[in-house]
N, C-alpha and C positions, 0 to 999 in steps of 0.2 A: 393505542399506537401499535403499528407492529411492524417492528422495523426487521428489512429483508431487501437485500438484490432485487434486482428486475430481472425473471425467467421467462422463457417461450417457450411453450410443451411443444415438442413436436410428433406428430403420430400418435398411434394408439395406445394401450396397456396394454400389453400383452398379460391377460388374467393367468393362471394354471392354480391347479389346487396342490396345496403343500401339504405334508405328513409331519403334524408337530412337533416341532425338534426344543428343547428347555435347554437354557445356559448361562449360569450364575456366573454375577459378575459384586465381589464384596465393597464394599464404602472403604475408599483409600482417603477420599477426597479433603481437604483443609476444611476447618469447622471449628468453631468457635461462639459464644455467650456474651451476650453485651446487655448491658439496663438501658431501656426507656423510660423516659416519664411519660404520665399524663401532661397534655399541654391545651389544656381549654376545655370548651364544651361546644357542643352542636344543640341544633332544632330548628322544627321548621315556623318560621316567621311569615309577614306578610308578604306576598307573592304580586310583585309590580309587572305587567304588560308594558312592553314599549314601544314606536309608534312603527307603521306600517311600511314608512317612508324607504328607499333604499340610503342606506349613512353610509359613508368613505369614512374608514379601511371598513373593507366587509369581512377579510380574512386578516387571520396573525399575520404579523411579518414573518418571510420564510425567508430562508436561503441565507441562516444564522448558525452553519458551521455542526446542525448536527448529526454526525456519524456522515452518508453518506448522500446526506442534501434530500433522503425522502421520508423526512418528518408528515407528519398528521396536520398535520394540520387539524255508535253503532251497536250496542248491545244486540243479539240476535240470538237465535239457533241453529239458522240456515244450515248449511253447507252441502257439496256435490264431492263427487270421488271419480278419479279415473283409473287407469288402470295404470300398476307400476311393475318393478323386478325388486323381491325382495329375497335376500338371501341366493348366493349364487352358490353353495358348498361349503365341505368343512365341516369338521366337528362334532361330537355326539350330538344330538337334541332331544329334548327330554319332552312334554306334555306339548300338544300338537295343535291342540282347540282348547283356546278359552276366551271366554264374551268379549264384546267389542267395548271400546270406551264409550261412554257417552257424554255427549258434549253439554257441559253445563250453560259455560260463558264464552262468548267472544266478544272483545268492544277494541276500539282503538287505544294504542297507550300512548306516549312520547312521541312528539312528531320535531322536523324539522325548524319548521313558524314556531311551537313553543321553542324551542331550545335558544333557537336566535333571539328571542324576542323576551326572553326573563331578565330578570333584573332592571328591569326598568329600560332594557334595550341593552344595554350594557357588555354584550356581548359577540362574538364573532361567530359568523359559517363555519360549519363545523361538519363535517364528513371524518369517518361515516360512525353512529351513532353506540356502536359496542356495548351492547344491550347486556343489563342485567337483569335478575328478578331474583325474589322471594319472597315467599308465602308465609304466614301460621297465624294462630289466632283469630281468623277470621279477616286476617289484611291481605292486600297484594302489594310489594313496592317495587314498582321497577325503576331501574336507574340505567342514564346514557351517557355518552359525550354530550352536552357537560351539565345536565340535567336530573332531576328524581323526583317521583310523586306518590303517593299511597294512595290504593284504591281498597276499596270493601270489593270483596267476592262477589258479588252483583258489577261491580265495573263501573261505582258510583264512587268521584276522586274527592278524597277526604282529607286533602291539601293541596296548594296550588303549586305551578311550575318552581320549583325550589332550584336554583343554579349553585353546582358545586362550589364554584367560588365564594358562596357566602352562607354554603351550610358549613362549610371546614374553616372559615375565619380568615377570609383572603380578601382583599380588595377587589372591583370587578375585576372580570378580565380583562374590559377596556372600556376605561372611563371616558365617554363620549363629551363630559364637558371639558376636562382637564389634559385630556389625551393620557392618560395614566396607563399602563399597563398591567394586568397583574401575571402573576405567577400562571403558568399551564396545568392545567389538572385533566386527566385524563384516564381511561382504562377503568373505569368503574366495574365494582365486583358486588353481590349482597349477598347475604346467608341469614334463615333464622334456624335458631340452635333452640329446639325442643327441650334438650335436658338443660340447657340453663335457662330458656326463657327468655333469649337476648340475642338482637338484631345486628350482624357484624357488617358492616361495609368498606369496601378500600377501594380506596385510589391511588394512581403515581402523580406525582406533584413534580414539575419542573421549576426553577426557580430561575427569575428573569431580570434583567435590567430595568427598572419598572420607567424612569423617565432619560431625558436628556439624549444625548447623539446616539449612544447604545441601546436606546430605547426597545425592548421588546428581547433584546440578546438573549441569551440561553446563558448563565453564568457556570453550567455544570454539577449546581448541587441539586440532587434529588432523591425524594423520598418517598415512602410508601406512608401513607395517611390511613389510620384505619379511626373508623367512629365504631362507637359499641353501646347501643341504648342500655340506659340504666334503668329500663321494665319490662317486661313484658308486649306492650307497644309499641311501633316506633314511631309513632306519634308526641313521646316525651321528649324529654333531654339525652343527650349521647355523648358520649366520653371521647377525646381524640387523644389518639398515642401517635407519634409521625416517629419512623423508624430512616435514619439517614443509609443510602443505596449506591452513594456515589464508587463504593467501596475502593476508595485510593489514601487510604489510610489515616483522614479526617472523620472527625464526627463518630469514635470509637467504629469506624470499620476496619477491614482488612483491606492490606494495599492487594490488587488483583494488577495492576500495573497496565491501564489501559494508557495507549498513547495518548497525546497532546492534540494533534492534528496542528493545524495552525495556530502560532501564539498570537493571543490576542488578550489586549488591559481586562476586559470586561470579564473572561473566567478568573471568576474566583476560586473554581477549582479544575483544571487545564486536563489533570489527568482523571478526570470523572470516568467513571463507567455508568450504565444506565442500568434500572432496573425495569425495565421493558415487559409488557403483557403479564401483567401479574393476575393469579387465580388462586381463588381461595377455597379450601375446606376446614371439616371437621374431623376427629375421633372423639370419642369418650373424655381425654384426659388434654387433648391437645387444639388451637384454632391452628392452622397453615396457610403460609403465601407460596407460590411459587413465582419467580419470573424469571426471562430471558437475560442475561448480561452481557451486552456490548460496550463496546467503547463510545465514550458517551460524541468527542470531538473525532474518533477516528473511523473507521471502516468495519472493523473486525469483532468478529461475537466471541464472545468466550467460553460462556458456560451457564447451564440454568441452576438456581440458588435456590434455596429452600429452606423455609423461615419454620419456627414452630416457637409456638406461645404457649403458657400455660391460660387452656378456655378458663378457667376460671378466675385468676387473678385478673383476667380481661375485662369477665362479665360483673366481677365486683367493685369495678371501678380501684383498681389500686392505685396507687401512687406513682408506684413504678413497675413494672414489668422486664421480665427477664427473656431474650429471644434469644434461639438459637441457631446459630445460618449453616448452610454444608452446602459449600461449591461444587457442584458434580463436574468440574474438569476429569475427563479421562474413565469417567464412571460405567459407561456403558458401552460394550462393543468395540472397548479402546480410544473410543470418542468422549464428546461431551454430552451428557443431558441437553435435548431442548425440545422446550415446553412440557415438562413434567408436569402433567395435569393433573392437581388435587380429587380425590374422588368425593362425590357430594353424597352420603350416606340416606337413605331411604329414613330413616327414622332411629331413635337410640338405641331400639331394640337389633339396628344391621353391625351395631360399633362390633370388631374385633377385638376382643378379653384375652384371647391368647398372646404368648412372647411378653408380658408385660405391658400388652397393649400394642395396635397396630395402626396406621395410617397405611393407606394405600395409594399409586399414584398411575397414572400410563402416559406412555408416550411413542411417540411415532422416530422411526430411523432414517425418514425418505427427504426429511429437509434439506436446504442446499447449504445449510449453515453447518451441518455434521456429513454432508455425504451429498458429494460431487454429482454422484450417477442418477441424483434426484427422485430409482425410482429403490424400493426394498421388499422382502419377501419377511422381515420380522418386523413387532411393534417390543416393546418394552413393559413389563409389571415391575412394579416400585413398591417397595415395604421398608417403612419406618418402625423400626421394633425399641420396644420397654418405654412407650411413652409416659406411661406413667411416673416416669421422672421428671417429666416436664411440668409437674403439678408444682403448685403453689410451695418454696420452702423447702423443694429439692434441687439437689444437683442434677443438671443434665448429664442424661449418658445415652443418647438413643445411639442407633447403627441404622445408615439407609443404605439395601442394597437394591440388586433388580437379577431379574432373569430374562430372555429373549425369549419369543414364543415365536415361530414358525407359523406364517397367516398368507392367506394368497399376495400376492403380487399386487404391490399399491403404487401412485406418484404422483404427482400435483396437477391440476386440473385446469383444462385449457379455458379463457374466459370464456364467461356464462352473456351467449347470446341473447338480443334481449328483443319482445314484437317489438315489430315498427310501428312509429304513433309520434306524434307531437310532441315535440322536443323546444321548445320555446327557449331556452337560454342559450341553449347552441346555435338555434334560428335567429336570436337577438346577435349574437356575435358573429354571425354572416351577412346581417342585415346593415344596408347602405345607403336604403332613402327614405328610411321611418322617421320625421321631425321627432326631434329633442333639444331641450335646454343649451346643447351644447354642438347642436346643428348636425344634419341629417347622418341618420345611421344609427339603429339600437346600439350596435358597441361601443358609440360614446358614452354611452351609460356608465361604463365601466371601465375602460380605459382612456388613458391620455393620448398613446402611441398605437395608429391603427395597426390591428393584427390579421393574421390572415384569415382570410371568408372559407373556411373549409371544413368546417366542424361538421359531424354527422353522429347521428347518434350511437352513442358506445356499446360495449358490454359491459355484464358486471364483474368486478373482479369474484372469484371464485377460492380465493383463499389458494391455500400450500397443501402439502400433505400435512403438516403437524396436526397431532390429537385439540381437536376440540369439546369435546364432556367426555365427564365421564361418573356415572352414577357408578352407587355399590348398595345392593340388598342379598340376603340370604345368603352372603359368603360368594357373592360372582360380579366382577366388573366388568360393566357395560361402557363400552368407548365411540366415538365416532370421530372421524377425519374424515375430509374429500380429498379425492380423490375423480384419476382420470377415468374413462368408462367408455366401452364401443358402442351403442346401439342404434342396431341395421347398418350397419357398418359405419357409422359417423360418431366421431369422436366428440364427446360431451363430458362434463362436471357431474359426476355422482359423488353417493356419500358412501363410505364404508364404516363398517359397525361389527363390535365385537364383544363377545361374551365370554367371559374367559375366569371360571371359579381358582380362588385361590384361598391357600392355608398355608401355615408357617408349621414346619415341622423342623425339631429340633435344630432351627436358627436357618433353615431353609425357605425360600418360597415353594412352593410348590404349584404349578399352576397346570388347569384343563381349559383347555379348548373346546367349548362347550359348543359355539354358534358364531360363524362367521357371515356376511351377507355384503349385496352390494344393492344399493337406492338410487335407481333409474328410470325415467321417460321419455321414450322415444322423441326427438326432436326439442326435447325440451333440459333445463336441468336443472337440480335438483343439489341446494348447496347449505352450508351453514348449518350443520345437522347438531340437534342438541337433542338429547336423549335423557331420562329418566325414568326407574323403576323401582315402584312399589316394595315394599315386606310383603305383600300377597303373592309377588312374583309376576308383573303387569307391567306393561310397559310400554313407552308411544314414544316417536323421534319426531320433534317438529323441524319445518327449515321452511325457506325461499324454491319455490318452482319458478323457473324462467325461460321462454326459448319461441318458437316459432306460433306455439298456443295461445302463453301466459304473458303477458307482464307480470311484474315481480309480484308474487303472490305468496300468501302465507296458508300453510297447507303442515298436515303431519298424518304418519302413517303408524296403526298400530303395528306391533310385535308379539303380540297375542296369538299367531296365529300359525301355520303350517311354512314353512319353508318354500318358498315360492313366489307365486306371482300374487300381490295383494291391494287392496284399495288406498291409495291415496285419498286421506281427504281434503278437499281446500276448504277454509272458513274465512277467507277474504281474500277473493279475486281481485289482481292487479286494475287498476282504469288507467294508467298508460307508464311510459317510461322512470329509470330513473332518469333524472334531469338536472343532475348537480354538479357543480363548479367543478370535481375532479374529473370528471367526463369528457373534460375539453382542454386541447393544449393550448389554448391562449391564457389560461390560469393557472398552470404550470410552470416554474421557472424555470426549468429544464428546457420549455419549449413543449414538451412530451406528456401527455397526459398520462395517472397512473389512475385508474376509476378505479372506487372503494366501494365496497357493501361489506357487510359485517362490521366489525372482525369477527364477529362472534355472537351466533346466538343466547337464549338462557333455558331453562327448565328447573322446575322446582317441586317439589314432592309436599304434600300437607295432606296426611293419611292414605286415602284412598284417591283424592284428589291431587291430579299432575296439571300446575300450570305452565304455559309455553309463551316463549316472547322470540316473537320472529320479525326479520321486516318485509315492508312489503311498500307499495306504491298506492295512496287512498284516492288520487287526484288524478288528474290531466286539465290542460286546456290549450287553445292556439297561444302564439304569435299574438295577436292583435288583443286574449282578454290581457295575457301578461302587461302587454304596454297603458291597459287602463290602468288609471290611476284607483288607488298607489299602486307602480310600478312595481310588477314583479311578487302580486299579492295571491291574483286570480281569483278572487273574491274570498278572501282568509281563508285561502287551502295552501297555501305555500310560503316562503318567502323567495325573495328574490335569487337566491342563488343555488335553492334545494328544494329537493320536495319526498324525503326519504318521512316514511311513518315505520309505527312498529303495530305490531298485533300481539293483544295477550289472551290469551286461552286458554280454559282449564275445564277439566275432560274426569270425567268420574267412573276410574278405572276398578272400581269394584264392586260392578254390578255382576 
């Protein structure tokens, strides 16, 4: 999920290079320790197919009051390279040439069809798919809305379509016999932890009216769900801790005093806030969440939250577990935190030993949720200092502060145009004299009330400025966000990327600006940038290329290389549109369609090996195959209302 206003970029970025300016800002913020239990266990079971047919309801019920009504709802080698803009200025840089990655693996991971189509059918359309991954041992597991699978390093899957709702111990999401509904789960995150040898995962968990006239309601309590395998594989059993989020002073939280919105019987808790877009990492001594916090029934954001466990009372299955939360109201720039992005560590050998132990974090200033002007010239470095108290059998005592760093000129990014090509469900809900069951016109199909014939095909959303990854090796983090971008004078979705070494000096951050850059192609662009790098000092940013060239295509560009102009590679070209239900305002309650891609790529580090999980589009077909039966299948490449795939790839950065 990623809750946010509806913005319009208008006009260009105006880029410039800044001369890097540092400015501490200390942890004032409220902060507090509460116990969790263990509440069950995970694993992956047998994995049921459900049927082809299109089933009513295909989506959740929406337009249930929350916040501001815009809820969420091949193996090969190949590949070709075009030409990009890498690095626009900024900053020292240090070694200038070093080898290219080479590409191990590429196959397709999680797609749409499976996602709808697990549990037995059991479950709802689901845009847009919020890609996870992680690596070790010799596994790959990526997890999505509202799905997760393992594959071996070869790209050979070594369990089947597993649906969150019944790895975490939830009832479907919608029981097609009973009409049952269950709880929302959403935002999937994975991590594997090297020095403990154990596989973390989290989700936000909504909790809902499961039958009767409220059926489907949002009641307001939510949680963060983490599983924690108890081996070294995550093929075993996993440990679940659910940590409650609502923070309005139930369920041992902090009252944060989000409004009510309208009163309604069905919340059970009115003044909810939400823990929205949660990500996770590691240090040596700590596991962390970060997420967004709004009001769960109201409008308004308040501040990003930041959880810290002890990893090891995690990884050893305790009983109970001790978390500690720090609201960043006011923390930064006189603002709030948002999206404090966890940094995902290269390996145990990147952990920081200094201050008592360090966790690292970044984040971006150009949001609309902290700053009006939508666009800014700093991003934020984050340091959690003396984690080592968060070990097993102590008391907490960390300090999270940050410092501003001075970076070119960033803002939010105009949507991501997409080729033109066959759009079938848009063409299904324009369509007026196709025979159906429910007499002529594909948009019987799907609705009761005819809607207007106007659909054309979208773009793709292209995300905000917020920080989307951000790795840490050798003492230097690596971040990326998109961002808007001029090339040949027309305004496109690029990514911007940052390198920026830091050290704690005597209770300081200290931070360099090592490497700044901006990821663009002419006519085309270039979004959902996830980035990761090696302890050898290696490094590749995967994403989505889109625009007058490509359909959605999954492509990444190393950083290995000279400052400048550099090769894009794709290792799966788009075959046509996206073509799912948020694309079109007749699926919209609003009337308004908001089209989704991301929210968020993944990347993940296993020695010398970086795997990437991007999406992209595997399929196309007319009008006419969609209407063969089963409707809305196109010969099992899609389902009826999506047709979004992911790509996972992994690149051996240390030749």
């Amino acid at each position: 999920m990623q809750r946010r206003r509806s913005f319009i970029a208008v006009g260009a970025l105006v880029i410039s290079l800044a001369i890097p300016a540092f400015h501490a800002s200390p942890a004032i913020a409220d902060s507090g320790s509460r116990l969790i239990q263990a509440s069950g266990t995970a694993g992956f079971g047998e994995a049921r197919e459900g049927s082809d047919a299109f089933q009513f309801p295909e989506l959740r019920p929406s337009g249930f009051d929350i916040g501001d009504g815009s809820g969420d709802s091949e193996a090969g080698r190949s590949e070709t390279a075009v030409r990009g803009l890498v690095g626009t200025g900024g900053g020292a840089e240090g070694s200038l040439v070093k080898p290219q990655p080479e590409l191990l693996k590429s196959f397709s991971g999680l797609n749409f069809r499976q996602q709808r189509l697990a549990n037995g059918g059991n479950q709802f359309s689901i845009e847009p798919p919020d890609q996870g991954l992680c690596a070790g041992n010799g596994f790959v597991l990526e997890t999505v809305n509202d799905v997760l699978r393992v594959f071996d390093a070869s790209g050979n899957a070594l369990t089947g379509v597993t649906d969150l709702n019944t790895f975490y111990g939830y009832i479907a999401q919608f029981n097609r016999s009973t009409g049952v509904i269950g709880p929302e789960v959403t935002d999937p995150s994975c991590l594997f932890d090297a020095q403990t040898q154990r596989w973390f995962h989290v989700v936000l968990t909504l909790e809902v009216v499961p039958s009767g006239a409220d059926r489907g309601r949002f009641t307001g309590a939510n949680h963060l769900d983490i599983a924690v395998s108890t081996t070294a594989s995550p093929l075993g059993s996993w440990t679940i801790y659910r940590l409650p989020v609502q923070d309005d002073g139930t369920a041992g939280t902090p009252n944060h005093n989000c409004k009510p919105g309208a009163v309604r019987t069905y919340k059970t808790n009115p003044n909810a806030c939400i823990g929205d877009f949660p990500h996770i990492g590691a240090d040596k001594n700590g596991f962390y969440i970060t997420t967004n916090e709004y009001e769960f029934f109201g409008p308004d954001f308040k501040a990003a939250q930041v959880y810290g466990f002890s990893k090891r009372a995690l990884a050893t299955s305790q009983p109970t577990v001790l978390v500690t939360q720090i609201d960043t109201l006011g923390m930064v720039g006189g603002t709030a935190g948002f999206t404090v992005m966890p940094a995902k560590s290269a390996s145990e050998s990147s952990f920081d030993l200094s201050a008592g132990g360090v966790m690292y974090f970044m984040s971006s200033m150009a949001a609309e949720e902290v700053n009006p002007a939508l666009t800014d010239d700093r991003i934020a470095i984050w340091a959690l200092t003396n984690t080592t108290s968060l070990r097993m059998g102590n008391t907490p005592a960390v300090t999270l502060k940050n410092v501003l760093v001075n970076v070119d000129q960033y803002g939010p990014p105009p949507p991501s145009k997409q080729k033109a090509g066959d759009f079938p469900l848009g063409q299904c809900v324009n369509d007026t004299t196709a025979p159906t069951p429910f007499g002529p016109g594909c948009w019987q199909l799907f609705f009761v009330s005819e809607p207007p014939h106007t659909e054309v095909e979208g773009p793709l959303d292209s995300s905000d400025s917020r920080m989307l990854s951000v790795g840490f090796a050798r003492g230097v983090l690596w971040g990326t966000l998109d961002t808007a971008v001029t090339v040949g004078g027309k305004p496109q979705a690029g990514i911007a990327y940052y390198a920026v070494g830091v050290r704690i000096d005597n209770g300081t951050i200290v931070p360099t600006l090592l490497r700044q850059g901006r990821l663009a192609v002419e006519n085309n662009n270039v979004i959902y940038g996830a980035v990761a790098y090696t302890d050898a000092g290696r490094g590749v940013i995967g994403f989505t290329i889109v625009g007058d060239d490509h359909y959605p295509t999954a492509a990444y560009v190393s950083l290995n290389g000279p400052i400048g102009p550099a090769d894009i590679h794709i290792v799966a070209e788009g075959l046509g549109p996206q073509d799912g239900f948020t694309e079109y305002n007749a699926f919209a309650s609003s009337g308004t369609a908001r089209p989704r891609w991301g929210d968020y790529g993944a990347a993940a580090v296993d020695g010398d090996t970086v795997w990437l999980a991007n999406e992209w589009i595997a399929q196309t077909c007319t009008l006419a195959q969609y209407m063969t039966s089963p409707i809305g299948s196109c010969g099992g490449t899609r389902a009826s209302l999506g047709n979004w795939n992911t790509r996972i790839t992994g690149l051996d950065l240390g030749n």
